[in-house]
mmCIF file as Biopython writes it, N, C-alpha, C and O atoms, coordinates in Angstrom:
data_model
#
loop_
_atom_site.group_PDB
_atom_site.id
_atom_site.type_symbol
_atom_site.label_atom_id
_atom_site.label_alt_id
_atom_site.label_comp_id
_atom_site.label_asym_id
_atom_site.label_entity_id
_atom_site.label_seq_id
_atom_site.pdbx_PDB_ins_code
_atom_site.Cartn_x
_atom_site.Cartn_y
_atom_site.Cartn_z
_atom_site.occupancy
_atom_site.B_iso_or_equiv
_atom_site.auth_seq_id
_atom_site.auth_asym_id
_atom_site.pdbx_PDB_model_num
ATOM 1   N N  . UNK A ? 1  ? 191.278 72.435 29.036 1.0 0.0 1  A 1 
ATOM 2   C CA . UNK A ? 1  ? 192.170 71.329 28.769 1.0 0.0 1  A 1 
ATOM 3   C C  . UNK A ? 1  ? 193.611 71.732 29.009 1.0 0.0 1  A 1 
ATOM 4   O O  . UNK A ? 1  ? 194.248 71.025 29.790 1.0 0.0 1  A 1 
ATOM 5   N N  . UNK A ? 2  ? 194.226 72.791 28.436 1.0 0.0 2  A 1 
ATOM 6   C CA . UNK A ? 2  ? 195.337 73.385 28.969 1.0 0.0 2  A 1 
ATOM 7   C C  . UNK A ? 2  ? 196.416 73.493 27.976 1.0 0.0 2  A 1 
ATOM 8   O O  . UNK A ? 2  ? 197.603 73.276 28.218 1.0 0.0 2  A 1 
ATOM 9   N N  . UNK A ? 3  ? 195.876 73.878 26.732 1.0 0.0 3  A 1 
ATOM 10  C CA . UNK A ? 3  ? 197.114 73.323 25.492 1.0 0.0 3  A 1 
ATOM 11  C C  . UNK A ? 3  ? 197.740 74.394 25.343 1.0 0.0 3  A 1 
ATOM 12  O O  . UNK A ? 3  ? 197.229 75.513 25.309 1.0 0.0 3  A 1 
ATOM 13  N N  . UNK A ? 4  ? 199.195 74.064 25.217 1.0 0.0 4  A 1 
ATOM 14  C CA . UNK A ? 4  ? 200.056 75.028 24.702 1.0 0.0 4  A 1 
ATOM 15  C C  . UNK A ? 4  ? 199.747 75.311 23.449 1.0 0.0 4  A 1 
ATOM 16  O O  . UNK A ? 4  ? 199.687 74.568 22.470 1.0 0.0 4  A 1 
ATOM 17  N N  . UNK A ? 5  ? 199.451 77.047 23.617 1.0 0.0 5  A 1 
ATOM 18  C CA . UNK A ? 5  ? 199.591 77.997 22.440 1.0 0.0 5  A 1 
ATOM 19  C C  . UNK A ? 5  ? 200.734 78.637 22.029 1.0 0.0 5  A 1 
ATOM 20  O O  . UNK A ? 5  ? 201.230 79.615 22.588 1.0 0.0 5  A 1 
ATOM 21  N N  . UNK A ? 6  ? 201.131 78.108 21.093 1.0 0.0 6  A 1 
ATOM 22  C CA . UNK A ? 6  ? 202.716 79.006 20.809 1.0 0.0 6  A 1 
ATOM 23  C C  . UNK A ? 6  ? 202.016 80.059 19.411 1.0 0.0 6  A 1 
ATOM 24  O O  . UNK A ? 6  ? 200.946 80.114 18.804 1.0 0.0 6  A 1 
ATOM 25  N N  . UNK A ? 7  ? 203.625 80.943 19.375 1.0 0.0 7  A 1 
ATOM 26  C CA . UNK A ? 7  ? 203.148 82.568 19.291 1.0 0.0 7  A 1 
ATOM 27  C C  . UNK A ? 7  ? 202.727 82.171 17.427 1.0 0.0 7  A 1 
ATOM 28  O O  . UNK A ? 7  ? 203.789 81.758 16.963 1.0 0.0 7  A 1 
ATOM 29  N N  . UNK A ? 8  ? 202.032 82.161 16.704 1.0 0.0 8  A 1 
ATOM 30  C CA . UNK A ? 8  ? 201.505 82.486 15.359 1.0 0.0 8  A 1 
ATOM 31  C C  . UNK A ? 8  ? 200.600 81.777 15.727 1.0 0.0 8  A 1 
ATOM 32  O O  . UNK A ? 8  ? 200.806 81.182 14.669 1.0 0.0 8  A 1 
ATOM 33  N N  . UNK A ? 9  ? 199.451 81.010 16.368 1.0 0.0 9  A 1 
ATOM 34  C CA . UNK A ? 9  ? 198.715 80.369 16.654 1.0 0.0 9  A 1 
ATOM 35  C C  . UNK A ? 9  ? 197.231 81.209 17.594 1.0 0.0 9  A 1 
ATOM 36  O O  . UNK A ? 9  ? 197.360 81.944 18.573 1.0 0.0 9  A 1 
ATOM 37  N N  . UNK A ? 10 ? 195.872 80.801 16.909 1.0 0.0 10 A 1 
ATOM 38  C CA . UNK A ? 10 ? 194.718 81.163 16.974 1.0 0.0 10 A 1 
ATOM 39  C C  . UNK A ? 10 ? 194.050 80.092 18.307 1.0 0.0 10 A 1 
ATOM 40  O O  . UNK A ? 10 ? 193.531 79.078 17.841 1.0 0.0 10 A 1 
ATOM 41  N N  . UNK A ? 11 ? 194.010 80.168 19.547 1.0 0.0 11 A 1 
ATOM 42  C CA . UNK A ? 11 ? 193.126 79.782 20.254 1.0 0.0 11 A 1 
ATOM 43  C C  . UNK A ? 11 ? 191.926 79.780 20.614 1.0 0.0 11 A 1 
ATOM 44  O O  . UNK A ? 11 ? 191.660 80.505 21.572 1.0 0.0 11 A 1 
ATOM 45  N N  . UNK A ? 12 ? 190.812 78.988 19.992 1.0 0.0 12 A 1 
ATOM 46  C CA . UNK A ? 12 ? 189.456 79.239 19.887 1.0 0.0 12 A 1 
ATOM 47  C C  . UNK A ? 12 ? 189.127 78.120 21.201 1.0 0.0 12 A 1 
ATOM 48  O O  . UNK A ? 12 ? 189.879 77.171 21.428 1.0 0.0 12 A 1 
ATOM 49  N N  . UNK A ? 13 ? 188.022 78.373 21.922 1.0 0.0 13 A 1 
ATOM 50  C CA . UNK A ? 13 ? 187.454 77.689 22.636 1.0 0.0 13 A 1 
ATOM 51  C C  . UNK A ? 13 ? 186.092 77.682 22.623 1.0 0.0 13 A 1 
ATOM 52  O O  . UNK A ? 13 ? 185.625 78.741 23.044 1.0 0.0 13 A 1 
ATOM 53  N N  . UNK A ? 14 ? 185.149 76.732 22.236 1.0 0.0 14 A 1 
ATOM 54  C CA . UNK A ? 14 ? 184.067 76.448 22.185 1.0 0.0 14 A 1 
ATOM 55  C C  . UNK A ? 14 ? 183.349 76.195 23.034 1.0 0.0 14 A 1 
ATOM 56  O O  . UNK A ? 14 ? 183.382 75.030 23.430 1.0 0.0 14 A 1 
ATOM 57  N N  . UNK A ? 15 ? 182.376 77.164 23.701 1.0 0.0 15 A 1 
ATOM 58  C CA . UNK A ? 15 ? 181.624 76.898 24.907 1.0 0.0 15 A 1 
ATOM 59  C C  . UNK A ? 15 ? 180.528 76.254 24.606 1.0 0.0 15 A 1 
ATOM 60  O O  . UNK A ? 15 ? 180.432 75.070 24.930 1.0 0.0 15 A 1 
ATOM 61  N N  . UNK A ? 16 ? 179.511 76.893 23.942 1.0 0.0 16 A 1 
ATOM 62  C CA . UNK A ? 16 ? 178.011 76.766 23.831 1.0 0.0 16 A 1 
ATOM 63  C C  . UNK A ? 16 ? 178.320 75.584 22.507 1.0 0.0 16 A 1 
ATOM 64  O O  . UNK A ? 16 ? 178.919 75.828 21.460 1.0 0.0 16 A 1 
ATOM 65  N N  . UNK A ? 17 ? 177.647 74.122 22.976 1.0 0.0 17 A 1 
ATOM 66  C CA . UNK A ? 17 ? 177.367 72.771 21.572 1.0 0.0 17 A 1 
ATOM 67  C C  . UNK A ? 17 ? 176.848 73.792 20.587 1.0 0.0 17 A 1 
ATOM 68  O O  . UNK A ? 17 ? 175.936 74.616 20.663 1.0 0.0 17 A 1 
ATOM 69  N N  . UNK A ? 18 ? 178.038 73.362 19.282 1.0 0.0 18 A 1 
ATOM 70  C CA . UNK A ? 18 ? 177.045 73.663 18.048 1.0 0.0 18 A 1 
ATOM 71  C C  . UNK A ? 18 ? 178.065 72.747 17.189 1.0 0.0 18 A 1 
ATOM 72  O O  . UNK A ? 18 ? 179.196 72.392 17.519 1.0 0.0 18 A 1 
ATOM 73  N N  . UNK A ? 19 ? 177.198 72.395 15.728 1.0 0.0 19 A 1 
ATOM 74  C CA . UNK A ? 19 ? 177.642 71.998 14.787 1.0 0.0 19 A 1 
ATOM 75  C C  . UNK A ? 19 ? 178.421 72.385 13.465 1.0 0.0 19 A 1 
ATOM 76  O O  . UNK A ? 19 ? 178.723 71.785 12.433 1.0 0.0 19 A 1 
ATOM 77  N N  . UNK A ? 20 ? 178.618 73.712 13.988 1.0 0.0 20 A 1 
ATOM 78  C CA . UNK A ? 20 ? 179.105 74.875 13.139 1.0 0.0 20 A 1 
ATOM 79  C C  . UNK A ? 20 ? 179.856 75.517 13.957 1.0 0.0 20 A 1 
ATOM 80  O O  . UNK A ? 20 ? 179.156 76.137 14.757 1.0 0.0 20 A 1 
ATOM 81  N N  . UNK A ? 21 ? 181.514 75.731 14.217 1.0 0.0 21 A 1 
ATOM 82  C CA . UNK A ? 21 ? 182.185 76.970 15.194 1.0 0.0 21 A 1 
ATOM 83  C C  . UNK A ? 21 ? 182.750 77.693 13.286 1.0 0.0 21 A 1 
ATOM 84  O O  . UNK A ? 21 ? 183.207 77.107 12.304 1.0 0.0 21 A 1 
ATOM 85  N N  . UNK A ? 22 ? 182.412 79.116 13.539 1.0 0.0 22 A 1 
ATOM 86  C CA . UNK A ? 22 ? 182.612 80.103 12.977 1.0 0.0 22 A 1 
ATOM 87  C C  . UNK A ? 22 ? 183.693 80.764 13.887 1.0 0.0 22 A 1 
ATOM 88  O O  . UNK A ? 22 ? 183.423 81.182 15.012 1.0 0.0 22 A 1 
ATOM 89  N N  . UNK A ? 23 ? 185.086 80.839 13.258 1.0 0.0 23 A 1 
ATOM 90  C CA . UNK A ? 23 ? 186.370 81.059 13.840 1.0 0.0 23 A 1 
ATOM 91  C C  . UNK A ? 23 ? 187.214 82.550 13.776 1.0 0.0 23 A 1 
ATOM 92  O O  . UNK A ? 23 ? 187.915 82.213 12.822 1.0 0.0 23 A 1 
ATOM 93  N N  . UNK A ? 24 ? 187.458 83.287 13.933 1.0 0.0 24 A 1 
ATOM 94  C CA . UNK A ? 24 ? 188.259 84.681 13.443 1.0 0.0 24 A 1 
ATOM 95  C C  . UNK A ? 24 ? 189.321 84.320 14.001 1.0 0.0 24 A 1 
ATOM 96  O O  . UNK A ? 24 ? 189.492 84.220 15.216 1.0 0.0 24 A 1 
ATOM 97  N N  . UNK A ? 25 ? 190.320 84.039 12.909 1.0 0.0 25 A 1 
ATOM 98  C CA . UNK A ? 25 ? 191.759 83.890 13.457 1.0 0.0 25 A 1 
ATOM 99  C C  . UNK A ? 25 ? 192.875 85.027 13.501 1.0 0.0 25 A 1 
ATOM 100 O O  . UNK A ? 25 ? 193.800 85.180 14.300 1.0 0.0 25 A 1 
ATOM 101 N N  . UNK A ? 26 ? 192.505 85.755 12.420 1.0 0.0 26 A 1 
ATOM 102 C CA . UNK A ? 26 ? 193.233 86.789 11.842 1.0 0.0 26 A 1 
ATOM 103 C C  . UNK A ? 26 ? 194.692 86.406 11.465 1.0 0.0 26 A 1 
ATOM 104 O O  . UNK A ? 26 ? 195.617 87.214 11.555 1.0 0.0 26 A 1 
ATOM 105 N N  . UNK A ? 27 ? 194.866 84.910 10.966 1.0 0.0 27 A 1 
ATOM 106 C CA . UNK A ? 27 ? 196.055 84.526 10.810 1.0 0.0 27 A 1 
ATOM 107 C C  . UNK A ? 27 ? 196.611 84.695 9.637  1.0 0.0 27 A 1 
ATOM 108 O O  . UNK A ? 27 ? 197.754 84.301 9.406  1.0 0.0 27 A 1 
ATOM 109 N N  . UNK A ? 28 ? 195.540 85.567 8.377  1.0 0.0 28 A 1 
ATOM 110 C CA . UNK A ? 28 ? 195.975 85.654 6.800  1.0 0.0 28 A 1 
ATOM 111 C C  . UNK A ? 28 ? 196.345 84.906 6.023  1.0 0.0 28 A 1 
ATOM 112 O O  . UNK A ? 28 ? 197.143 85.035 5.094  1.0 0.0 28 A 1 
ATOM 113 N N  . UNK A ? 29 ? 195.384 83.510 6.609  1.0 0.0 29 A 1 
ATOM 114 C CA . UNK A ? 29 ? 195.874 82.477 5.231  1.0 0.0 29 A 1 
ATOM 115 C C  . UNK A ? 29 ? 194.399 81.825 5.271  1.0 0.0 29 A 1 
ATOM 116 O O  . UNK A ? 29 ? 193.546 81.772 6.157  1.0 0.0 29 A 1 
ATOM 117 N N  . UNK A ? 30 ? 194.463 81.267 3.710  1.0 0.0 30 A 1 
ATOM 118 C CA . UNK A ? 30 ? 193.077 80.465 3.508  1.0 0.0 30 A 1 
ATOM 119 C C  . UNK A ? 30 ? 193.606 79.189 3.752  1.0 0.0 30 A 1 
ATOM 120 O O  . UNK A ? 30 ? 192.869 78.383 3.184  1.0 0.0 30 A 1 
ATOM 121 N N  . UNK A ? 31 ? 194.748 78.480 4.459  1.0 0.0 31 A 1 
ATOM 122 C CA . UNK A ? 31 ? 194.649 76.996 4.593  1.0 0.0 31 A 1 
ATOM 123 C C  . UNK A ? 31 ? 195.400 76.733 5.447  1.0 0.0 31 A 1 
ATOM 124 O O  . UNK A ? 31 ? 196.475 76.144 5.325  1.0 0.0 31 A 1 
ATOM 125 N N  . UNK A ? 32 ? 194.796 77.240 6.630  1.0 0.0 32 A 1 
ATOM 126 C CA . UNK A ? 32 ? 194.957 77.104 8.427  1.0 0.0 32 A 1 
ATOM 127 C C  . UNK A ? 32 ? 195.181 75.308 8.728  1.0 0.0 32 A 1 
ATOM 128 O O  . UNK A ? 32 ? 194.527 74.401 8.213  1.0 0.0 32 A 1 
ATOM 129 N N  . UNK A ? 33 ? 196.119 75.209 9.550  1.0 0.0 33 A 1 
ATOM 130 C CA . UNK A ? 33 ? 196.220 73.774 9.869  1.0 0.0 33 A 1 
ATOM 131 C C  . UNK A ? 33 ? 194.998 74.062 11.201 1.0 0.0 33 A 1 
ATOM 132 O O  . UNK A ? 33 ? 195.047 75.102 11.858 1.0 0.0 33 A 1 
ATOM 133 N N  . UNK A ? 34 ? 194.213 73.265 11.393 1.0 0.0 34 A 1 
ATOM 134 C CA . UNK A ? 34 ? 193.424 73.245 12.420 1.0 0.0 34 A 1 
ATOM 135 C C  . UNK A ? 34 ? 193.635 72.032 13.044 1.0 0.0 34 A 1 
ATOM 136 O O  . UNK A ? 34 ? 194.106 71.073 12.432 1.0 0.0 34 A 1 
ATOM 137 N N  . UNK A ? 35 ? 193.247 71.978 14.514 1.0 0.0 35 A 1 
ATOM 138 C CA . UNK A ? 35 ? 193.477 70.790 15.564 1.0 0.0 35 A 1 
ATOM 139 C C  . UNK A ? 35 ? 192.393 71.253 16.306 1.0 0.0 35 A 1 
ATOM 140 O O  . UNK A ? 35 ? 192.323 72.463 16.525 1.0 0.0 35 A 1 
ATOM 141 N N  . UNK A ? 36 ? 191.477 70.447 16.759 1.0 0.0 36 A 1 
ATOM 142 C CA . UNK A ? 36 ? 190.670 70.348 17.513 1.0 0.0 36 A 1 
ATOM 143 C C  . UNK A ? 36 ? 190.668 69.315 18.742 1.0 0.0 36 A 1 
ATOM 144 O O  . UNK A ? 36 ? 191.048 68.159 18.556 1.0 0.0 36 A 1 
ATOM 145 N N  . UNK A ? 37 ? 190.230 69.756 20.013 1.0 0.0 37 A 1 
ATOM 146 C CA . UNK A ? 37 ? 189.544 68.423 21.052 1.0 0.0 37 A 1 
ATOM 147 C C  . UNK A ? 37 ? 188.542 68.944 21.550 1.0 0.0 37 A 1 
ATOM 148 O O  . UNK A ? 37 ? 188.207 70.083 21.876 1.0 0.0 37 A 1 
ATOM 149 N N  . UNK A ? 38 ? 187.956 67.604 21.572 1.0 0.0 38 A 1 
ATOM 150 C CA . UNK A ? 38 ? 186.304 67.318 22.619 1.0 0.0 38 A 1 
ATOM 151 C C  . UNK A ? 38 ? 186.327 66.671 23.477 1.0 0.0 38 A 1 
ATOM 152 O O  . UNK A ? 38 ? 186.337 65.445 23.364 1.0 0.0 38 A 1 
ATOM 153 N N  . UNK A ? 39 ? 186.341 67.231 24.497 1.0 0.0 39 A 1 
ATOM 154 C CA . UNK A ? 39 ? 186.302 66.517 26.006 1.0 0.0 39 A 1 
ATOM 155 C C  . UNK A ? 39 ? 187.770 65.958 25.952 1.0 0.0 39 A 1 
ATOM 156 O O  . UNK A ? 39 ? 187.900 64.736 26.014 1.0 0.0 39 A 1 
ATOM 157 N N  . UNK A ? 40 ? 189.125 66.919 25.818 1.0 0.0 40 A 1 
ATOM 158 C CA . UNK A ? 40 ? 190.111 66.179 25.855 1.0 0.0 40 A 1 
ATOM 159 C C  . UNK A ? 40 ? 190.987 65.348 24.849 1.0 0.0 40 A 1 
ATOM 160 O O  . UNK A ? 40 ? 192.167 65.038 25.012 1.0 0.0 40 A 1 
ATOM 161 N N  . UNK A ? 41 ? 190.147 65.035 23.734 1.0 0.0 41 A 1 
ATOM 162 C CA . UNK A ? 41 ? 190.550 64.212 22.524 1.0 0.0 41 A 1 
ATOM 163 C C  . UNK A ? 41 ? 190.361 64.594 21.864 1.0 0.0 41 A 1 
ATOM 164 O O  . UNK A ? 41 ? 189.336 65.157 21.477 1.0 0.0 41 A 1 
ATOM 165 N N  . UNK A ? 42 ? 192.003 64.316 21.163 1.0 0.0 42 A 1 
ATOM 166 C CA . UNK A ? 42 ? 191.866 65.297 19.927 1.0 0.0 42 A 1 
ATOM 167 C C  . UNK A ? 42 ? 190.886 64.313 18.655 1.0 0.0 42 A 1 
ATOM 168 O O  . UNK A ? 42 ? 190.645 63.117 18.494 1.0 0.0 42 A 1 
ATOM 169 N N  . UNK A ? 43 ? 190.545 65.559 17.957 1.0 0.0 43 A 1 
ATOM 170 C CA . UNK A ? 43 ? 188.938 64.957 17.540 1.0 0.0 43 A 1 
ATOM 171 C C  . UNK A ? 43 ? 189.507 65.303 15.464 1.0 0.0 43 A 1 
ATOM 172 O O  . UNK A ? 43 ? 190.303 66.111 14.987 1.0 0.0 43 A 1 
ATOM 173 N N  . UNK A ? 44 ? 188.967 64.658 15.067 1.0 0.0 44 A 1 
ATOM 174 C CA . UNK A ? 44 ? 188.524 65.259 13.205 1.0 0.0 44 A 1 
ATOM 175 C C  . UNK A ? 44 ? 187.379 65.707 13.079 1.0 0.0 44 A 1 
ATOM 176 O O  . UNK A ? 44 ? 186.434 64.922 13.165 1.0 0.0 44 A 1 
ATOM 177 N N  . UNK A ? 45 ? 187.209 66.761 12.898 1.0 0.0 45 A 1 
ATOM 178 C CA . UNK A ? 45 ? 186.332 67.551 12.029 1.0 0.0 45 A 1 
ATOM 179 C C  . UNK A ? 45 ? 185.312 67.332 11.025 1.0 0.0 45 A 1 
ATOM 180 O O  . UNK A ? 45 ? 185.981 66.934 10.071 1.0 0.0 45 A 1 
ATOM 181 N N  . UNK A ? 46 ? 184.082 67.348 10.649 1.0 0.0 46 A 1 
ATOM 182 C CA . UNK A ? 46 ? 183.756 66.934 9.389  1.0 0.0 46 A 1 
ATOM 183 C C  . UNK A ? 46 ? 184.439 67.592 8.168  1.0 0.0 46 A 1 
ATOM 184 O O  . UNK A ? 46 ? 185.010 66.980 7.265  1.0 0.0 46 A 1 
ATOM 185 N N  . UNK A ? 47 ? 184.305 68.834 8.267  1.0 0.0 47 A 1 
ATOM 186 C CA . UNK A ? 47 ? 184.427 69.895 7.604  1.0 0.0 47 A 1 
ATOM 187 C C  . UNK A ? 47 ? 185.517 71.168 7.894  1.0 0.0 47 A 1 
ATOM 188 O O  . UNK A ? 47 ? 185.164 72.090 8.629  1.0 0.0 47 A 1 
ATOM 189 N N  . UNK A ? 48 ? 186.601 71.161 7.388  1.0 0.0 48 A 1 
ATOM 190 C CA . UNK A ? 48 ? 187.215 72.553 7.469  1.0 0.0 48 A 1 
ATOM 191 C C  . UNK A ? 48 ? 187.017 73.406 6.230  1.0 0.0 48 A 1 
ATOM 192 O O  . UNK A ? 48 ? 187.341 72.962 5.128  1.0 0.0 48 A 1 
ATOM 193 N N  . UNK A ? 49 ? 186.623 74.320 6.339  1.0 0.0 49 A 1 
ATOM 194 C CA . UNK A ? 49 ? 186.409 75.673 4.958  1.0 0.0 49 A 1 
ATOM 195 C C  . UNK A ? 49 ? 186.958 76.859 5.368  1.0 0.0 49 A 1 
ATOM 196 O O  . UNK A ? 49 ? 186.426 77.478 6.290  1.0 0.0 49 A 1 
ATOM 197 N N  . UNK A ? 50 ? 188.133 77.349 4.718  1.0 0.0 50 A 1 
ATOM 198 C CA . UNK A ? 50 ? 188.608 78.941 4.682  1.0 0.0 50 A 1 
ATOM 199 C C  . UNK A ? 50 ? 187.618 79.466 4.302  1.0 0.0 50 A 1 
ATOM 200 O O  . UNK A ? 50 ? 187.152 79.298 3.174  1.0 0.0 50 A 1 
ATOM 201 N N  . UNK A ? 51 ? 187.111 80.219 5.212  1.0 0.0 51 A 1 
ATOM 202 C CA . UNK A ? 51 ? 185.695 81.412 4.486  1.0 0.0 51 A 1 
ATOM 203 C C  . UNK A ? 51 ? 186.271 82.341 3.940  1.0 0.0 51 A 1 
ATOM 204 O O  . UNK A ? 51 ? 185.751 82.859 2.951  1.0 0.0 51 A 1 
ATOM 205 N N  . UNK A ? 52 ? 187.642 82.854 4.497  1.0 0.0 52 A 1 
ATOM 206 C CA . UNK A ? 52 ? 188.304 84.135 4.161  1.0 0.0 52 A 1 
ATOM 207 C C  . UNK A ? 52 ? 189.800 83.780 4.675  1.0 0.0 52 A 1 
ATOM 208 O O  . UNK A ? 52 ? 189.911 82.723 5.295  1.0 0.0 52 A 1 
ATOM 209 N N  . UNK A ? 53 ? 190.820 84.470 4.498  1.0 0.0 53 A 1 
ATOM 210 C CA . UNK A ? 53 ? 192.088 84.869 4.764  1.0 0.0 53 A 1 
ATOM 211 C C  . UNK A ? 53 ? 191.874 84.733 6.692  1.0 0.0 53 A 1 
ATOM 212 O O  . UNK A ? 53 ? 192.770 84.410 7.472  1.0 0.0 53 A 1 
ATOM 213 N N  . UNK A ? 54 ? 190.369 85.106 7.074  1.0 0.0 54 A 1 
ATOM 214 C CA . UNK A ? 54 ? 190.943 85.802 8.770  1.0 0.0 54 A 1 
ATOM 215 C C  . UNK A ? 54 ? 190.102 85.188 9.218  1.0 0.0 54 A 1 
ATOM 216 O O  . UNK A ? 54 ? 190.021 85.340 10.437 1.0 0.0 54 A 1 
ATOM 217 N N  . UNK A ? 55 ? 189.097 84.254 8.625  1.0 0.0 55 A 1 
ATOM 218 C CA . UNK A ? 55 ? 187.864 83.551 9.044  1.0 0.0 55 A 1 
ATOM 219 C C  . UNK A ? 55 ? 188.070 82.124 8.820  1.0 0.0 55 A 1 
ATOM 220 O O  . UNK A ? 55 ? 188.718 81.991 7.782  1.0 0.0 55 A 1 
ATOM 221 N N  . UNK A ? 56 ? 187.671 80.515 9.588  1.0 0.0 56 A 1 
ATOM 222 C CA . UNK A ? 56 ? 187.639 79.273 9.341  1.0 0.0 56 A 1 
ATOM 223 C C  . UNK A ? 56 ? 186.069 78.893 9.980  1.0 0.0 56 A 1 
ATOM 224 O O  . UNK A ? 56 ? 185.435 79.571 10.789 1.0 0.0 56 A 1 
ATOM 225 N N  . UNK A ? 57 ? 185.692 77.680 9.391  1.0 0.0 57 A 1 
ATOM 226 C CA . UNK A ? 57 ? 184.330 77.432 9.850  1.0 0.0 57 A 1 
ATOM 227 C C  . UNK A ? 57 ? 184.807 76.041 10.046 1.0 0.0 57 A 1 
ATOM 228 O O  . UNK A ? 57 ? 185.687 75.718 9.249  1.0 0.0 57 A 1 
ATOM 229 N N  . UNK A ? 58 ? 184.479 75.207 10.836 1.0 0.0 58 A 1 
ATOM 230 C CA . UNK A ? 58 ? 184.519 73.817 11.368 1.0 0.0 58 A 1 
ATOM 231 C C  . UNK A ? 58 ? 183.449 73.564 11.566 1.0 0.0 58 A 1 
ATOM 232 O O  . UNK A ? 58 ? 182.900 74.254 12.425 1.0 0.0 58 A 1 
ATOM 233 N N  . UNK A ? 59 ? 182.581 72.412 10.856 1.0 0.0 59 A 1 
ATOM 234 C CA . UNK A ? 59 ? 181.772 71.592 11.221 1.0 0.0 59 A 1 
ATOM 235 C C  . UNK A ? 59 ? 181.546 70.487 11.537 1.0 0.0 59 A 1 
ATOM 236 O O  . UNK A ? 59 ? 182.131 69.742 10.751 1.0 0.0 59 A 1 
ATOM 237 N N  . UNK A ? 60 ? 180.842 69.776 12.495 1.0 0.0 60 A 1 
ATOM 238 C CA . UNK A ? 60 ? 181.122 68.651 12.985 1.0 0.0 60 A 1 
ATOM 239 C C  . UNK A ? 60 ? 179.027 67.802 12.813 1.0 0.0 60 A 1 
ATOM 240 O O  . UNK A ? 60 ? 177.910 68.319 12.821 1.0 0.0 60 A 1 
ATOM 241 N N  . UNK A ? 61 ? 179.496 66.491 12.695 1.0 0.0 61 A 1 
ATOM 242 C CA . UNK A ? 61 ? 177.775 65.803 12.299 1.0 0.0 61 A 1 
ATOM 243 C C  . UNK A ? 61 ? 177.135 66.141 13.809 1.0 0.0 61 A 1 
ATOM 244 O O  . UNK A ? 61 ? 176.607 65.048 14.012 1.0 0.0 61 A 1 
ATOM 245 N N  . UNK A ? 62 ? 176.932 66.671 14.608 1.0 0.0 62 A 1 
ATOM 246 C CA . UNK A ? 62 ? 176.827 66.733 16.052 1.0 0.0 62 A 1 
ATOM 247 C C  . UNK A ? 62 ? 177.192 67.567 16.900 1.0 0.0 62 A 1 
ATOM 248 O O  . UNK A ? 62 ? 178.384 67.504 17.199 1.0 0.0 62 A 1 
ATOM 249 N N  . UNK A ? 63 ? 176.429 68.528 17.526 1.0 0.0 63 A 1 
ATOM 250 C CA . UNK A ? 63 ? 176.621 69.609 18.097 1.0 0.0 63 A 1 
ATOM 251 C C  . UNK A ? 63 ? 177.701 69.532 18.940 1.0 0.0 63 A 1 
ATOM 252 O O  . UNK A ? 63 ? 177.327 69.043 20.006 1.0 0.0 63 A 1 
ATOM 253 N N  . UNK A ? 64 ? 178.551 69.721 18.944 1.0 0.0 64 A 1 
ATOM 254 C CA . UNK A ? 64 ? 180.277 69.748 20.099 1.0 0.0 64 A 1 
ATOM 255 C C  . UNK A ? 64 ? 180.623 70.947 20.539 1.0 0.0 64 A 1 
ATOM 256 O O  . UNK A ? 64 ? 180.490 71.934 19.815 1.0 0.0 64 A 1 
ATOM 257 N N  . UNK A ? 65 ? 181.175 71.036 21.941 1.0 0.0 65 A 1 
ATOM 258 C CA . UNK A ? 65 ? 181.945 72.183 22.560 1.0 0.0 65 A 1 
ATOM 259 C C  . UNK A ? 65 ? 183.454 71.475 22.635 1.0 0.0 65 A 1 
ATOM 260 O O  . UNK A ? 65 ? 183.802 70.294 22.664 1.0 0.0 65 A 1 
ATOM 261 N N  . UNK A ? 66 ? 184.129 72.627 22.653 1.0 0.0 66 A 1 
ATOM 262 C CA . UNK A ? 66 ? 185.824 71.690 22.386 1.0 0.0 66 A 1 
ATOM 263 C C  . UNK A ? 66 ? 186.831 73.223 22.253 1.0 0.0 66 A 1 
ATOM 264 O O  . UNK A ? 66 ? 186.408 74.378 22.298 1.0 0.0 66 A 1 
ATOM 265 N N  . UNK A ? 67 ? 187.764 72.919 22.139 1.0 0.0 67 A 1 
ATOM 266 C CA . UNK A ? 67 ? 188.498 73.803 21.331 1.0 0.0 67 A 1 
ATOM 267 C C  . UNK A ? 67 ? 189.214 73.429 20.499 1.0 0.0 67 A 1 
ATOM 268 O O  . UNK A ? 67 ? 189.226 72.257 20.122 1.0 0.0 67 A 1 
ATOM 269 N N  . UNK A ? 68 ? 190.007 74.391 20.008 1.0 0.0 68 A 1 
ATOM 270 C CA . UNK A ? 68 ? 190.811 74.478 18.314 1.0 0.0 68 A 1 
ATOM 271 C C  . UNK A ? 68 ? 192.013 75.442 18.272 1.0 0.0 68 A 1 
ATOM 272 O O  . UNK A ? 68 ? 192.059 76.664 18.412 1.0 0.0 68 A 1 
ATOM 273 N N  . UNK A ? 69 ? 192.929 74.566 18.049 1.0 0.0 69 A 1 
ATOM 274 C CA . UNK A ? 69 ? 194.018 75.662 17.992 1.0 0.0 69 A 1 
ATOM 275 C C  . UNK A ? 69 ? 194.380 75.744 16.326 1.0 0.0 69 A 1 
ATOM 276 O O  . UNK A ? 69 ? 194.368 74.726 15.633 1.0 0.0 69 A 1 
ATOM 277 N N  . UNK A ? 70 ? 194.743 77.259 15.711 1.0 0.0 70 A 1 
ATOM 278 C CA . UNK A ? 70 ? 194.833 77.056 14.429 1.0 0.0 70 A 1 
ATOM 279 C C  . UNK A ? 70 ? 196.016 77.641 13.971 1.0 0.0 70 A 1 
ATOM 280 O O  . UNK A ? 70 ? 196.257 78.746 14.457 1.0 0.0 70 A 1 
ATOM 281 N N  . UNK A ? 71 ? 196.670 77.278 13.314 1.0 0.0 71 A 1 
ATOM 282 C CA . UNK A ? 71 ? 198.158 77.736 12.947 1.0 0.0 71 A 1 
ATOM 283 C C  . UNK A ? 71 ? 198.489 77.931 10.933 1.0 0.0 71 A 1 
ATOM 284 O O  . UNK A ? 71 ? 199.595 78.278 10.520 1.0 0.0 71 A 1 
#
C-alpha cells in the first residue's frame, strides 16, 4: 500500500489471512495506538490487547491480510 512510517512507529505487514496477527513492536508501551488497512482501507479491528510492553495481538471476525502501523 505504501504508508508512511515515521521514526517511533512499528510496521507490521500481514501476508498469510488470519484472524489473529500476533505483533512484536518493541515499542514499550501496553497502549499502542494501532491503525490498520485491508486491501487499502483503513479498517477497525475487533480486538486490540497489549499482551506485553513489546507485544500487540489484533483480532479481526474473519481471516484478513493487511497491515498495521503502531505508534
Amino acid at each position: 500500500m505504501g504508508i508512511e512510517v515515521l521514526a517511533g512507529t512499528h510496521y507490521h505487514e500481514q501476508v498469510a489471512a488470519s484472524t489473529t496477527w500476533v505483533i512484536t513492536h518493541n515499542l514499550n508501551t501496553t497502549e499502542p495506538v494501532v491503525d490498520c488497512w485491508i486491501g487499502g482501507v483503513k479498517t477497525t479491528p475487533q480486538t486490540v490487547t497489549a499482551t506485553s510492553a513489546l507485544i500487540c495481538t489484533i483480532t479481526f471476525a474473519t481471516a484478513q491480510s493487511g497491515e498495521a502501523a503502531l505508534t
